[in-house]
N, C-alpha and C positions, 0 to 999 in steps of 0.2 A: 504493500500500500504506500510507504513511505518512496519508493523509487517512483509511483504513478504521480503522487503530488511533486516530486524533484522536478520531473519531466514535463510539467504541464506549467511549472513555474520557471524553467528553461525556455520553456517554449513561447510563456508571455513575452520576457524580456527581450527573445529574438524578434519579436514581431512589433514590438513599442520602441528597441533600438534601430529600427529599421536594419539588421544582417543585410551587409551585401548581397549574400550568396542568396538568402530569400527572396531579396527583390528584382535579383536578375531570374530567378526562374518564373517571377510572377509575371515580368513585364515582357519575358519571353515567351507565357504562356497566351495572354493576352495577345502579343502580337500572332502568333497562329493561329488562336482561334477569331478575330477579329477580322484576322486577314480570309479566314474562310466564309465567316458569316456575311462581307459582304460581297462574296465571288456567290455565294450559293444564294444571298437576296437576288441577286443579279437575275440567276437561271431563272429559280422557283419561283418568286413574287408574279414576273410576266407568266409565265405558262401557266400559275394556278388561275389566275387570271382569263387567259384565254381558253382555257379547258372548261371554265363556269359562263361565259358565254355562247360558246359554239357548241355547233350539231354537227358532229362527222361520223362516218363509221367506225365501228372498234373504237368511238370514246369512252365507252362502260368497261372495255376494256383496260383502257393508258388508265384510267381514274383506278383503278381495283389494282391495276399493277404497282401506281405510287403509292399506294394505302401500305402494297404488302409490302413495301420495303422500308416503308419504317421501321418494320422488326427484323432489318436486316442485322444477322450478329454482327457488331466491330469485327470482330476477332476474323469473319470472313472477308470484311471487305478491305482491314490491314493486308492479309493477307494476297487478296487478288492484287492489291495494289502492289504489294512486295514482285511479284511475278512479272507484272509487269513493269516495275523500274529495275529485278535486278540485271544484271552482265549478262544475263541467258535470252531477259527478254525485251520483246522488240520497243522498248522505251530506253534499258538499257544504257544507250549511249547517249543518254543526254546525264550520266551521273548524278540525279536527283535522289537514289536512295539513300537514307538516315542522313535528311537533311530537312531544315526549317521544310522547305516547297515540300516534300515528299507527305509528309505531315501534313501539311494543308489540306492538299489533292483528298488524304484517306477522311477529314471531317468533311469535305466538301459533300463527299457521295455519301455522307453517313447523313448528315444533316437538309440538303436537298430535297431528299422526298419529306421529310416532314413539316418543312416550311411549305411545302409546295400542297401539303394537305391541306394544314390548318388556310395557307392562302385561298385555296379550291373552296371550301367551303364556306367561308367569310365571304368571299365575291358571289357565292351562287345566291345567298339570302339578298344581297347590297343590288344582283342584278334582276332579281321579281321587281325591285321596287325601280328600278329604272328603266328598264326593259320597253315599256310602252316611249317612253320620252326620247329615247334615246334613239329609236326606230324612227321615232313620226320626225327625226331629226336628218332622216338620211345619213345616222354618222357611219364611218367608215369601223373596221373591226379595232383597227388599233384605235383609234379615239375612242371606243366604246372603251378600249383596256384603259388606254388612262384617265380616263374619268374616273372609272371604281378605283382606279388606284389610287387617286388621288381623294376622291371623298372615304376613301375605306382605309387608309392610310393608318388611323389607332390601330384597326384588326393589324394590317400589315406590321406595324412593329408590335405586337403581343407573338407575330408569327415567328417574327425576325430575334424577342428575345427568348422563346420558346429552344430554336434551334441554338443559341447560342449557348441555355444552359445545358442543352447535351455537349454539345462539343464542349466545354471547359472542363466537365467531368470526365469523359470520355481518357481511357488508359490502353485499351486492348491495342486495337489499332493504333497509337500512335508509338507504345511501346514497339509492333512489328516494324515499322516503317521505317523509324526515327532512330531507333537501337537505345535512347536514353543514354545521347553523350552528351558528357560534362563542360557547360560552354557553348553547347551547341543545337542539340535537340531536346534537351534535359527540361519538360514543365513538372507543373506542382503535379500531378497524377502520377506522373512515373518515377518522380522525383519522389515521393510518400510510399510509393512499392518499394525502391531500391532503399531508403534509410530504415523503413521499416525492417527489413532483410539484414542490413546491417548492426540494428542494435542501437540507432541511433534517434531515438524515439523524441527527444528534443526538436530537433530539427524535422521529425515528419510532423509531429503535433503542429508545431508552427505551419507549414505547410497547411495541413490540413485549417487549420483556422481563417488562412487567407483563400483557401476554396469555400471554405463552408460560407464567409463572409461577401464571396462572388453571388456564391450561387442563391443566400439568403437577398442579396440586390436583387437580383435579377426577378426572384417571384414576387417580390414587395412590390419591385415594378409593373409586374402582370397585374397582380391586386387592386394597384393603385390603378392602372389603364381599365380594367372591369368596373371597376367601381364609378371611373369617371365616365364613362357607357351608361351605366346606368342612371344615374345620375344627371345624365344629359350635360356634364360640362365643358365637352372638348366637342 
């Protein structure tokens, strides 16, 4: 008991002395997953978009296949992604495995389909209510996209921070891809597996307080954007 409070009182100090070593893995965590969230708004935001206005064949289908891959395992799609950047495969030569991009690329396709749900559905209620107006207007498809996107804009960021708290948690995959080097692909997730591993329970507890502290923002922010929805304030 007395080694759990050592370690939890280690772990305050790391984190109110600001540790170098803490803040470069936070701020390298942030930047990879930041940097995927907004490559993967990019994709997903217009397609859920355009998949809640249009009628084409096999849409019941594209909409049922993004659904299922939200439960796509990490640990599978580290993995696909590993095959395709390593030496053997044909990505290979652009040397991007266990590097920041490498890392990216495996949130991108983890993250995607599920902004691209939560988008999908948020545009399809936004487009009943538009749909007659927007018709009798002769807009074109893509004006039809940006107007929901732009009045539907709160759902869009609930989407946007939806995906961002998986990928800041997210370990499996990033651990394949990334390898968890020191300096260089090292975030707080794999960074908390490997001190954990080692015995150095100070340093993952701090870690872990500066995730739990991400990811406690991030739903307060959802909270707080639901609440201003209802509320009618934004």
């Amino acid at each position: 008991m007395t080694e759990i409070f050592e370690g939890l009182r280690a772990a305050f100090w790391l984190v109110i002395a600001l540790d170098p070593e803490l803040i470069d893995i936070a701020l390298r965590s942030l930047q990879v997953t930041l940097s995927a969230l907004a490559i993967a708004c990019v994709i997903a935001i217009p397609f859920g978009t355009y998949l809640a206005i249009s009628r084409f064949r096999r849409r019941r289908l594209v909409i049922a296949v993004v659904n299922a891959m939200m439960g796509l395992p990490p640990v599978v799609v580290g993995l696909i992604v590993y095959l395709m950047l390593s030496r053997s495969g044909p990505f290979g030569v652009l040397g991007l495995l266990f590097t920041p991009t490498a890392m990216v690329i495996a949130q991108v396709i983890i993250i995607t389909p599920l902004i691209a749900s939560i988008t999908h559905q948020a545009m399809r209620e936004l487009w009943a209510e538009y749909h007659d107006l927007l018709i009798s207007m002769h807009t074109s498809k893509w004006q039809r996209v940006k107007t929901l996107m732009w009045d539907g804009r709160r759902n869009l960021l609930t989407a946007a921070l939806a995906g961002f708290g998986r990928a800041i948690g997210e370990v499996g995959a990033i651990m394949i891809v990334g390898g968890n080097i020191d300096n260089v692909t090292r975030v707080l997730t794999t960074a908390i597996a490997l001190e954990t591993g080692k015995g150095d329970f100070a340093l993952a507890l701090a870690l872990g307080f500066v995730l739990i502290a991400l990811a406690l923002l991030v739903n307060f922010a959802i909270h707080w954007l639901s609440r201003t929805e209802r509320e009618g304030l934004w």
